[in-house]
RODO-2510 file (C-alpha; in nm, 4 decimals, decimal comma):
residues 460
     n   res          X          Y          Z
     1     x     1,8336    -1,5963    -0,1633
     2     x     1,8301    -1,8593     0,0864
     3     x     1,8856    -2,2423    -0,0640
     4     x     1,7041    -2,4135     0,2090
     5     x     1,3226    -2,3306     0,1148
     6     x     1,0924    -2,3708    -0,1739
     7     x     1,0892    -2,0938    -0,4451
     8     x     0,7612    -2,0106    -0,5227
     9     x     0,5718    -1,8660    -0,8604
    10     x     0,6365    -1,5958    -0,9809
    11     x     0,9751    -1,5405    -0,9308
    12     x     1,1927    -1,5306    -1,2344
    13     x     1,4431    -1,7557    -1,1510
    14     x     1,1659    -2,0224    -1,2355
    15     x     1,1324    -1,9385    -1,5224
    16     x     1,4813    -1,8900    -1,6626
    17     x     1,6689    -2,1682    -1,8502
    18     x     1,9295    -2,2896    -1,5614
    19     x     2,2571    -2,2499    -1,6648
    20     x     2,5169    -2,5407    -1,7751
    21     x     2,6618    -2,7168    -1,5026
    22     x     3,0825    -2,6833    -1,4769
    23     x     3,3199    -2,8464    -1,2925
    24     x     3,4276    -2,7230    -0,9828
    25     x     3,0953    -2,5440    -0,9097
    26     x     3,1095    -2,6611    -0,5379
    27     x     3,0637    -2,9908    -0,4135
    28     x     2,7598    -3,1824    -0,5770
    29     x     2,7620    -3,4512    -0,2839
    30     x     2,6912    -3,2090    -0,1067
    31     x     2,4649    -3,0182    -0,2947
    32     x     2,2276    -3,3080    -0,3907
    33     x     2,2190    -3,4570    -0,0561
    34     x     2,0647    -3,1458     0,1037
    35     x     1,8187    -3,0887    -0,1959
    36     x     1,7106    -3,4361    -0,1421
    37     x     1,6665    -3,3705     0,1728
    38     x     1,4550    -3,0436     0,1366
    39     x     1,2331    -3,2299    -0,1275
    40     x     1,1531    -3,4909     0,1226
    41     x     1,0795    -3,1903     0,3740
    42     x     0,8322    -3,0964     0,1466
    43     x     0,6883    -3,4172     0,0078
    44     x     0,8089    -3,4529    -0,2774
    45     x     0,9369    -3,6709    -0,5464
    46     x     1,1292    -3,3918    -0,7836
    47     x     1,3173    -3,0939    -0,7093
    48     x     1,5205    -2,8982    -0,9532
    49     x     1,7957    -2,6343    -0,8650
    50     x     1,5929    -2,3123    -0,9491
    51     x     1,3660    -2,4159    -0,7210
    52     x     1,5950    -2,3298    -0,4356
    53     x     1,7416    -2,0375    -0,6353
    54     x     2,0271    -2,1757    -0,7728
    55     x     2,1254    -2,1393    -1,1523
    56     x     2,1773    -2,4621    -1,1596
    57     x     2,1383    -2,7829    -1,4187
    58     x     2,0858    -3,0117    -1,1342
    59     x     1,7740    -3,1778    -1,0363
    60     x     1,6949    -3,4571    -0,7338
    61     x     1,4761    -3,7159    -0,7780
    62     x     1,3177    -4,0307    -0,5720
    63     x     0,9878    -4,2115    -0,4663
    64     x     1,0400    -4,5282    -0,2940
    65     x     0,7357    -4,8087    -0,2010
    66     x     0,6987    -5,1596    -0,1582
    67     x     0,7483    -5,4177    -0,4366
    68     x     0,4082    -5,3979    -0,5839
    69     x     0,4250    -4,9987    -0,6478
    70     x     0,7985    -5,0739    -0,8036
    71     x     0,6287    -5,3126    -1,0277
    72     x     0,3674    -5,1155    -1,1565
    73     x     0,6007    -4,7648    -1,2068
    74     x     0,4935    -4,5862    -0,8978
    75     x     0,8257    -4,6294    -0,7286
    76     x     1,1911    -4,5198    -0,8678
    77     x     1,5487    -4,5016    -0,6755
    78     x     1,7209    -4,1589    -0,5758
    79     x     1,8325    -4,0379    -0,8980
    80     x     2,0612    -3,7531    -0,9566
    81     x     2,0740    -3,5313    -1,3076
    82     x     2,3240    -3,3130    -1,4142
    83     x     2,2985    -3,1183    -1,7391
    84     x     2,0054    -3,3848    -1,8670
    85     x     1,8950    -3,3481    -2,1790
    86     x     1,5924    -3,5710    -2,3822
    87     x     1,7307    -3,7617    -2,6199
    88     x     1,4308    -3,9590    -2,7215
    89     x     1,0594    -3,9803    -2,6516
    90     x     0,7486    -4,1766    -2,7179
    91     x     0,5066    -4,0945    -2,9412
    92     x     0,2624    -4,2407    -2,7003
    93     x     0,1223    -3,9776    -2,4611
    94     x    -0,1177    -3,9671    -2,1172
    95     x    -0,2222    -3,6621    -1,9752
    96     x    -0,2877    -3,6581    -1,6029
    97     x    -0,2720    -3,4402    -1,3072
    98     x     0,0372    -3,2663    -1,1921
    99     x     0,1558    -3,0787    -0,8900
   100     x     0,4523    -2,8640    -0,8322
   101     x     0,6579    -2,7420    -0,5102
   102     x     0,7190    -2,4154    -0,6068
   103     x     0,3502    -2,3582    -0,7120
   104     x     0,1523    -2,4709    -0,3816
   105     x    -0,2014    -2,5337    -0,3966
   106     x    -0,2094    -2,5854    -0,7875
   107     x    -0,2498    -2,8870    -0,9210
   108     x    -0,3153    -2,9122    -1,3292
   109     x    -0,3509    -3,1652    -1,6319
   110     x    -0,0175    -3,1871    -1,8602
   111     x     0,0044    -3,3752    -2,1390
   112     x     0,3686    -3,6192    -2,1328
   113     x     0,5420    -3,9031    -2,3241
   114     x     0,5033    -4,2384    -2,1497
   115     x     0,8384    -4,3194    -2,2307
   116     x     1,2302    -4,1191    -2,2497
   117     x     1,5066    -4,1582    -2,2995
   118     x     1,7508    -3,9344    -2,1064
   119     x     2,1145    -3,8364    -2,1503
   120     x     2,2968    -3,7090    -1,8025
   121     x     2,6075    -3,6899    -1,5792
   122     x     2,7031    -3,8674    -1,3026
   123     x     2,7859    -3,7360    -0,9543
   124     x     3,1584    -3,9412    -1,0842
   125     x     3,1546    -3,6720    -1,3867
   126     x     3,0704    -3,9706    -1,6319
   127     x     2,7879    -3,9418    -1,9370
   128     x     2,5173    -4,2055    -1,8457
   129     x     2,1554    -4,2705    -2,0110
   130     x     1,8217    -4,3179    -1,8472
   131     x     1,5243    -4,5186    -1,9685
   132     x     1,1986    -4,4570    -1,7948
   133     x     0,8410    -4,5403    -1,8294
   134     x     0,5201    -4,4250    -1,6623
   135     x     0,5484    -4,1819    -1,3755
   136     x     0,9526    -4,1651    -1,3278
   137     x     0,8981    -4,0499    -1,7380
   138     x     0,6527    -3,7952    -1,5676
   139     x     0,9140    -3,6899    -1,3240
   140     x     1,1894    -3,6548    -1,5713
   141     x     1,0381    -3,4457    -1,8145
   142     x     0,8659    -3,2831    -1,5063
   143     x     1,2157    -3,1490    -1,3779
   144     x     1,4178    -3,0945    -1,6997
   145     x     1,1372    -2,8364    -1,7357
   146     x     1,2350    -2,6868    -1,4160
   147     x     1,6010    -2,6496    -1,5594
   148     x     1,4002    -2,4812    -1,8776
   149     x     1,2460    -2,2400    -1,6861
   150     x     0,9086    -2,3931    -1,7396
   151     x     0,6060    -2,4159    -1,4984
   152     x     0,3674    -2,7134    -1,5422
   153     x     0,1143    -2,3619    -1,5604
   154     x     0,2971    -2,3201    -1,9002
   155     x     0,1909    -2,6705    -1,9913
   156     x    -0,1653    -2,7020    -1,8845
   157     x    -0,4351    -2,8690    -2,0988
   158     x    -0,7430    -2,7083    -2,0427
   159     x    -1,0457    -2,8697    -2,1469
   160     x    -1,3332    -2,6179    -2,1115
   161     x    -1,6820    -2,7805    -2,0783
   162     x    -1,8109    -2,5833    -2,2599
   163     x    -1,6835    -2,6552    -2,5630
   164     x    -1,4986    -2,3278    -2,5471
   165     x    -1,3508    -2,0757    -2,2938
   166     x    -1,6380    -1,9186    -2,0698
   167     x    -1,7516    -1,5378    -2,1755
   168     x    -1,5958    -1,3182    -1,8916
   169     x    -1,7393    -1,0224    -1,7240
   170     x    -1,4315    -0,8747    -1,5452
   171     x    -1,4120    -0,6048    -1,2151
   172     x    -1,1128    -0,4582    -1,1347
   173     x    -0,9887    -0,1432    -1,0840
   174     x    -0,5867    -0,1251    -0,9095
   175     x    -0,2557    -0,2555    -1,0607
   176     x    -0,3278    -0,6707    -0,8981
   177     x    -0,5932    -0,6394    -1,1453
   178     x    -0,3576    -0,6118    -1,4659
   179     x    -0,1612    -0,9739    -1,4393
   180     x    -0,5095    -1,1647    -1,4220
   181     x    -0,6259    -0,9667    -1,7203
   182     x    -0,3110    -1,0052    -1,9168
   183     x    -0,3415    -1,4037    -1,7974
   184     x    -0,7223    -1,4487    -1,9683
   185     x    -0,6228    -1,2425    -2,2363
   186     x    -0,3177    -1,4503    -2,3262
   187     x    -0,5284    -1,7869    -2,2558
   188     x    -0,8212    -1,6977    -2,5183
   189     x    -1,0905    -1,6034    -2,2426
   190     x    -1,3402    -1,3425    -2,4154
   191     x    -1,3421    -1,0689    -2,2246
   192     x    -1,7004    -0,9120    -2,2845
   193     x    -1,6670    -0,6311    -2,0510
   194     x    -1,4792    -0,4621    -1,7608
   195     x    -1,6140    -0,3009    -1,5487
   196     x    -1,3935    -0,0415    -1,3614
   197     x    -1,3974     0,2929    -1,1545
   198     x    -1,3685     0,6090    -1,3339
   199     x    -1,0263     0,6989    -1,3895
   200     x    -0,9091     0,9321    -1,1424
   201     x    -0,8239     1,3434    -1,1407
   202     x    -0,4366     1,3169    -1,0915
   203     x    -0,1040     1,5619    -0,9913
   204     x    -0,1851     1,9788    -0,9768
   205     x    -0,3548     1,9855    -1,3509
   206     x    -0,6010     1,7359    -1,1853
   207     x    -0,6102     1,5882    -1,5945
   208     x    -0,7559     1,2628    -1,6022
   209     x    -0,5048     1,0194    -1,6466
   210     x    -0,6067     0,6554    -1,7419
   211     x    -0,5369     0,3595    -1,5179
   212     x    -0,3366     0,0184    -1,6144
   213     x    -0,6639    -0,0865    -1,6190
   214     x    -0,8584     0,1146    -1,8358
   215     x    -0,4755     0,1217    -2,0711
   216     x    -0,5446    -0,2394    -2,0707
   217     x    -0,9345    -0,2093    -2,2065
   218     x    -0,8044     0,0472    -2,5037
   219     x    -0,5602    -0,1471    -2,5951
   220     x    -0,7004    -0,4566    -2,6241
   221     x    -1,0403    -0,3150    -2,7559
   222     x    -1,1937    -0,4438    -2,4410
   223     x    -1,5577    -0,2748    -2,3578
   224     x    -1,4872    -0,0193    -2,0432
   225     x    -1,8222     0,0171    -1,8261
   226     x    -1,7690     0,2673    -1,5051
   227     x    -2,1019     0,2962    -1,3499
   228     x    -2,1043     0,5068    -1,0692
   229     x    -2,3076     0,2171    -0,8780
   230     x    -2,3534    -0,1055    -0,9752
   231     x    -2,7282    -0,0678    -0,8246
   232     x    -2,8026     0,1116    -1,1472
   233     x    -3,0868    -0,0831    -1,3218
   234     x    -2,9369     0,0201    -1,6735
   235     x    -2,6081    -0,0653    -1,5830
   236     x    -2,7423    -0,4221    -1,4857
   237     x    -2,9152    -0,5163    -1,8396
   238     x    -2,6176    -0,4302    -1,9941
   239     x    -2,4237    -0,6932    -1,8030
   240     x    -2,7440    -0,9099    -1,8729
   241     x    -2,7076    -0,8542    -2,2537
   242     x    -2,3592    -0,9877    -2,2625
   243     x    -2,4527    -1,3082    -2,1915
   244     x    -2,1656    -1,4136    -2,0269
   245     x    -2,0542    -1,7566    -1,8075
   246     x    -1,8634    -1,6304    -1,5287
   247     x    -1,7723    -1,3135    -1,3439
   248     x    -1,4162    -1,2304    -1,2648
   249     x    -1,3402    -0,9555    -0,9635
   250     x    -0,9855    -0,8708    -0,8546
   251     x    -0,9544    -0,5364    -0,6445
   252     x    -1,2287    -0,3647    -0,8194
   253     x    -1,2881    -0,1298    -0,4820
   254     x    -1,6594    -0,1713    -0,4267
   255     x    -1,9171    -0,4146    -0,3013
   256     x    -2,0954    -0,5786    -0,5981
   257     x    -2,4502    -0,6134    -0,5330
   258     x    -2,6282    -0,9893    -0,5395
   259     x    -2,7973    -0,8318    -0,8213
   260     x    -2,5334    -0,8399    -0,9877
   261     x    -2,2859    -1,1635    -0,8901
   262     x    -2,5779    -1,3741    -0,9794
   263     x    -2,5953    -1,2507    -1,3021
   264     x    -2,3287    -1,4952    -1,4900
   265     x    -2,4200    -1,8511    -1,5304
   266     x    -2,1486    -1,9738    -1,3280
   267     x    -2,1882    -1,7329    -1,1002
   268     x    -1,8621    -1,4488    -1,0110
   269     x    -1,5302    -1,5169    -0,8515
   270     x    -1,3445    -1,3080    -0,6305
   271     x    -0,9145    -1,3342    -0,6464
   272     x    -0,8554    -1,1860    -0,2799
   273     x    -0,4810    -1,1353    -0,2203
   274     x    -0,4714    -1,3018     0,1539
   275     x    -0,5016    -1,6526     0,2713
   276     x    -0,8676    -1,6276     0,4056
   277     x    -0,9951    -1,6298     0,6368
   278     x    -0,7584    -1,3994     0,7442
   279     x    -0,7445    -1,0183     0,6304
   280     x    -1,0780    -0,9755     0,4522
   281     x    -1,1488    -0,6258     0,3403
   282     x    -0,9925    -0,3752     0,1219
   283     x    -0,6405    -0,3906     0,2434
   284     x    -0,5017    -0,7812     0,3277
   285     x    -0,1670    -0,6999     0,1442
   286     x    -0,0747    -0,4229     0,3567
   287     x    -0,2748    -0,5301     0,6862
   288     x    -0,0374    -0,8617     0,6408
   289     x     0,2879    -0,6849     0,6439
   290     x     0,1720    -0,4741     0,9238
   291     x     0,0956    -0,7726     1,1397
   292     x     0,4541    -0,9264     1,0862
   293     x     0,2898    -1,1970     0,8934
   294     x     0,5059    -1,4522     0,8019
   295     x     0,3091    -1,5734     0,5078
   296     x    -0,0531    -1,4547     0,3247
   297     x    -0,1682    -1,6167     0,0176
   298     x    -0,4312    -1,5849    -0,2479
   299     x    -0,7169    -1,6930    -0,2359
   300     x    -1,0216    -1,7835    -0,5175
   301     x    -1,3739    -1,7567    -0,3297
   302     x    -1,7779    -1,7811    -0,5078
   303     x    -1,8579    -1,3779    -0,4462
   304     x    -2,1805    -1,3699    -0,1771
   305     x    -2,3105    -1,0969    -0,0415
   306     x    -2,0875    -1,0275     0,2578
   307     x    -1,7448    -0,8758     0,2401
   308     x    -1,4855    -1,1709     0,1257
   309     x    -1,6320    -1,4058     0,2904
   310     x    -1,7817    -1,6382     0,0475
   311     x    -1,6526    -2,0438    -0,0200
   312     x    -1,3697    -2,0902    -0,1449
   313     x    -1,2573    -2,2897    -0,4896
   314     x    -0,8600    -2,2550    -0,4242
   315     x    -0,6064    -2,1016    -0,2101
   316     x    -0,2088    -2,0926    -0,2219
   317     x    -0,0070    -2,0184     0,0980
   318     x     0,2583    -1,7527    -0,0063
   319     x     0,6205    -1,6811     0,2728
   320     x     0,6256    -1,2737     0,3000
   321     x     1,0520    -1,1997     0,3016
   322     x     1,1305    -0,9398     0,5132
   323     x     1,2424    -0,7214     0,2055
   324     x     0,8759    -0,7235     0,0959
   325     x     0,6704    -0,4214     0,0503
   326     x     0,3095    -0,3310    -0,0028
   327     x     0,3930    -0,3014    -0,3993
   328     x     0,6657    -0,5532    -0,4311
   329     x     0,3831    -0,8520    -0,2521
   330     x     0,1174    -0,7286    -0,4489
   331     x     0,2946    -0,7762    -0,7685
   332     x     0,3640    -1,1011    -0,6547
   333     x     0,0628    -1,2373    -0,5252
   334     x    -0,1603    -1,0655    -0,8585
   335     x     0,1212    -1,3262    -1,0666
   336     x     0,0232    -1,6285    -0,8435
   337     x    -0,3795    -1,5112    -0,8094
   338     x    -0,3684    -1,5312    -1,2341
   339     x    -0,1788    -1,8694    -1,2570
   340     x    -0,4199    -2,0297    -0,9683
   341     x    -0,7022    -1,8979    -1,1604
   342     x    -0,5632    -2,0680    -1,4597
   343     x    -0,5722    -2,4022    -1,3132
   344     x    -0,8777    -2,4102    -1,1564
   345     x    -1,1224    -2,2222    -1,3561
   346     x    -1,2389    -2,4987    -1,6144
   347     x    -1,2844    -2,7625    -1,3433
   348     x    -1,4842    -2,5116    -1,1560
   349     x    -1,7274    -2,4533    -1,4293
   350     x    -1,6963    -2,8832    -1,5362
   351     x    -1,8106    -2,9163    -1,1868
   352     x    -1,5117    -3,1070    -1,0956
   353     x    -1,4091    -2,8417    -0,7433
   354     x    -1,6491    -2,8257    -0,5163
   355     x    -1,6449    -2,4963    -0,3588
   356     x    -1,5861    -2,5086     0,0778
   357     x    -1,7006    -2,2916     0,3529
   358     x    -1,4429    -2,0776     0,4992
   359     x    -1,3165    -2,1511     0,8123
   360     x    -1,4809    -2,0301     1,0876
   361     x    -1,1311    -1,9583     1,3122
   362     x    -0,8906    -1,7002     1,2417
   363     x    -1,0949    -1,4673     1,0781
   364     x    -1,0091    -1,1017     1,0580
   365     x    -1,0713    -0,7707     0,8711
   366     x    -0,9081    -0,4879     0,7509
   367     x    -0,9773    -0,1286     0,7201
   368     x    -0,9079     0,1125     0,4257
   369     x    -0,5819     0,3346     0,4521
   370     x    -0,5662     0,6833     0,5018
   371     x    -0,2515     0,9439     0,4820
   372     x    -0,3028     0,9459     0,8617
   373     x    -0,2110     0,5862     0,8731
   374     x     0,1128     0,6616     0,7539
   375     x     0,2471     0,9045     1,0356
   376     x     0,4860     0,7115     1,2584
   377     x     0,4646     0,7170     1,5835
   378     x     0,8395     0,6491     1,7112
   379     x     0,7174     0,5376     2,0675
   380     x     0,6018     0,1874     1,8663
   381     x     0,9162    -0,1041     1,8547
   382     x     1,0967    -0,0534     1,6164
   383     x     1,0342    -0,3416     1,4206
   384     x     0,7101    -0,2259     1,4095
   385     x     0,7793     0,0528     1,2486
   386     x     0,9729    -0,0971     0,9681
   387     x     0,6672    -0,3103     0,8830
   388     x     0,4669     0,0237     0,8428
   389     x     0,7293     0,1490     0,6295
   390     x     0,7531    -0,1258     0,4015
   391     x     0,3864    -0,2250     0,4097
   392     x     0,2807     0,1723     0,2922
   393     x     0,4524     0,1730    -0,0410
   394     x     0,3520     0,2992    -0,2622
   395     x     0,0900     0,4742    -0,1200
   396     x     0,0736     0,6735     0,1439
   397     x     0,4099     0,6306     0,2485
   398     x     0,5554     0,6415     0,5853
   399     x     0,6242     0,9951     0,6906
   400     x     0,7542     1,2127     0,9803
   401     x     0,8043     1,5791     1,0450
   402     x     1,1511     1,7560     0,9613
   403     x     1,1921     2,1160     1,0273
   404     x     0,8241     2,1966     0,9523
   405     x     0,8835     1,9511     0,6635
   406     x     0,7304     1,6028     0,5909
   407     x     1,0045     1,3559     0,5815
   408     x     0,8737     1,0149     0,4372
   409     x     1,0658     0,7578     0,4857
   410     x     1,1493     0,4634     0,2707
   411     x     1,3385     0,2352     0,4330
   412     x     1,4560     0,1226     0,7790
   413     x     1,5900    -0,1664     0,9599
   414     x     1,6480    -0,2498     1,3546
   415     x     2,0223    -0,2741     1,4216
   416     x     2,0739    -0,4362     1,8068
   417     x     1,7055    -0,3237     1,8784
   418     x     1,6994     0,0578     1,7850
   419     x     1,5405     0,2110     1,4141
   420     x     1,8057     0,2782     1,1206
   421     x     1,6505     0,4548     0,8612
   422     x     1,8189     0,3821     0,5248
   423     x     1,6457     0,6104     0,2793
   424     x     1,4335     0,9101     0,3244
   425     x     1,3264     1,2338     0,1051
   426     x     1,2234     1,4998     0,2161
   427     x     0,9379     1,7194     0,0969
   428     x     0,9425     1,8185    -0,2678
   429     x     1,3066     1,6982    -0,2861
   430     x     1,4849     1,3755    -0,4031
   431     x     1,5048     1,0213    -0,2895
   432     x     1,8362     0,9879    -0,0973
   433     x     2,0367     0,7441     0,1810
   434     x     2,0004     0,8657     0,5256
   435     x     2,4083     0,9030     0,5224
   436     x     2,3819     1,1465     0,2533
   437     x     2,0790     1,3373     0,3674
   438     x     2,2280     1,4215     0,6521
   439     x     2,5124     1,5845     0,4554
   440     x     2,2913     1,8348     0,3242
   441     x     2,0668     1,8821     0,6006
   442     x     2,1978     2,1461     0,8900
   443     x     1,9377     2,1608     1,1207
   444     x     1,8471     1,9841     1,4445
   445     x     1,6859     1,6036     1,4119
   446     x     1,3618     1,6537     1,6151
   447     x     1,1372     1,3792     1,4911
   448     x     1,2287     1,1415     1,7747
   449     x     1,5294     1,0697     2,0028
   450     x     1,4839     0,7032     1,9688
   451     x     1,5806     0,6742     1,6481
   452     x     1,9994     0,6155     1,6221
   453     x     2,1212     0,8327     1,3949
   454     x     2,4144     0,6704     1,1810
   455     x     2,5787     0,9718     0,9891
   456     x     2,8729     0,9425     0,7801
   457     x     3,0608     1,1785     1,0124
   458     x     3,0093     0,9145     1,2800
   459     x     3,0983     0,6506     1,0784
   460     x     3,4368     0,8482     0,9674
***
């Protein structure tokens, strides 16, 4: 992992306790000067070790001003901790709004001590104490957290206006459904009802075979509704007899009728895993790596009745690595799409974020995916073809022909501008590196001459 850019949620080093500092870890000089100077990069006025991926009890603080901002708290001097540990705190407390670097876009009320008192090293290897009031205290507490493995997500006071958390009707239907769900469910939200798609006929048996989604319903004793349209006037007063406050959609798969989106008081709110107004439609994750997108995002819109294109109450920019796949970014983005719901959900409802238009520039959309999609054509650059390889997983997954075989492959790279595939299996056989593949495999390689063909025998 590279330490010269911003971690962002949900990765787990975030939310791992750091571990103890030790002498001769490398140079901290060093260390501390370039993450004070990525923190400035970035705005900002904390920045702990695991936020650059480094298992690290260090953390980098500063916020300079003029004299009056000095007087008044709002200003402290760069300030190094090593292995810091809260040694006291007041019993007086202010809660007030927080940001965080590794969580962009999110910004939530946590509850800290006005006051600490904190124990730390030195960069000269001596044991020194801090005093701090006001928002250096913030900061302090702020990044020993980091070196916790807590997110200020984990510390959140949510006041619901309501007097208590909003009655959710919830639509979703693939796995970037399941981390919201498990987020409300963890948070107190009542889930009254969710409404999915029938669970699918699945492998030669064709048995039914339930979803994460509808696993998540039974387990949790959750009413399942699968209508098989949502224009279905029955279907409708039942979602009108719940009286619920707010609807909740994440990759439920079909268009929900104004009929329908209206229904909650607060209206319904779609978690759409691309930074709109890019990618609308049913595939953004994939259609992102396809493009060679360097980032995507998540984004929180008011449902209306055109396709993802409704105002939007929050968005998060999110880097794609070039590692990423179509399973791998969804995973991630579902994690970040729950804790930005999180944070903005009972100011939405208090009134307090006013949802805005989407811009009108850069707007795309995507199409759904067939298995034809997934055929390479070898003629493309090569890097394009890696980005359909990695972009197709799970499903359909890049394939080619073998033999009178399909051959899908799993992973590639470019090497000096030509294909390498790294892992392939071929029909109805195991997963297996291309270098051992070809061990087994005695007949002639006619899916493309393009593609360089690194066999172990070359490379003995």
């Amino acid at each position: 992992m590279s330490t010269s850019v911003i971690v962002i949620a949900p990765e787990s080093a975030l939310e791992t306790p750091a571990a103890p500092e030790r002498a001769g870890g490398g140079s901290l000089g060093e260390l501390t000067a370039r993450m004070r100077h990525i923190m400035h990069r970035h705005d900002g006025i904390g920045l702990a070790a695991p936020q650059i991926g480094l298992s690290r009890r260090i953390a980098v603080l500063e916020l300079t001003g003029d004299e009056q901002e000095k007087r008044s708290g709002q200003n402290f001097p760069f300030t190094v901790l090593i292995d810091p540990e809260i040694i006291w705190s007041s019993k007086e407390k202010e809660t007030k709004e927080e940001g965080c670097l590794s969580l962009p876009g999110v910004a939530v009320d946590v509850e800290r001590s006005t006051s600490v008192r904190v124990k730390t090293t030195t960069l000269e290897g001596k044991r020194a104490t801090l005093q701090a009031e006001g928002l250096f205290a913030r900061a302090l507490q702020h990044e020993i957290d980091h070196l916790n493995g807590i997110l200020i997500t984990r510390r959140a006071v949510i006041e619901h206006p309501l007097s208590r958390p909003p009655r959710i009707v919830f639509f979703g239907s693939g796995d970037f459904a399941l981390p919201i769900l498990e987020m409300l469910r963890h948070n107190g939200y009542p889930l009254k009802a969710i409404v999915t798609e029938s669970a699918p006929p699945h492998g030669r048996a064709l048995k039914i075979k339930d979803t994460s989604v509808h696993a998540f319903a039974k387990a949790h004793n959750v009413p399942l509704l699968t209508p098989k349209t949502l224009k279905d006037e029955e279907f409708q007063n039942q979602i009108r007899a719940l009286e619920v406050d707010i609807g909740i959609v994440a990759s439920y798969g079909k268009i929900i009728p104004h009929e329908v989106f209206e229904i909650p008081t607060f209206k319904t709110l779609n978690i759409h895993p691309s930074y709109l107004p890019r990618h609308r439609g049913a595939t953004p994750v994939q259609s992102a790596i396809l493009a060679g997108d360097r980032t995507t995002g998540v984004t929180i819109i008011v449902v209306n009745q055109h396709v993802d294109t409704g105002p939007i109450l929050a968005s998060i920019k999110v880097p794609i690595s070039h590692q990423e796949t179509g399973y791998t970014l969804t995973q991630k983005l579902a994690a970040i799409g729950a804790q930005l719901l999180h944070a903005t959900l009972a100011s939405y409802i208090a009134g307090k974020i006013k949802p805005r238009p989407q811009p009108k520039k850069g707007a795309s959309i995507t199409h759904k995916l067939s298995k034809k999609d997934a055929e390479i054509d070898f003629t493309k650059p090569p890097q394009e073809i890696v980005c359909q390889i990695r972009a197709l997983q799970p499903w359909p997954g890049a394939y080619t022909h073998l033999g009178g075989q399909l051959l899908k492959i799993w992973k590639a790279h470019v090497e000096d501008g030509e294909l390498i595939l790294d892992v392939v299996q071929l029909e109805g056989k195991r997963t297996l590196g291309f270098s051992e593949f070809l061990r087994g495999w005695r007949g002639a390689l006619d899916f493309h001459p393009v593609v360089r063909v690194k066999s172990a025998r070359e490379r003995e």
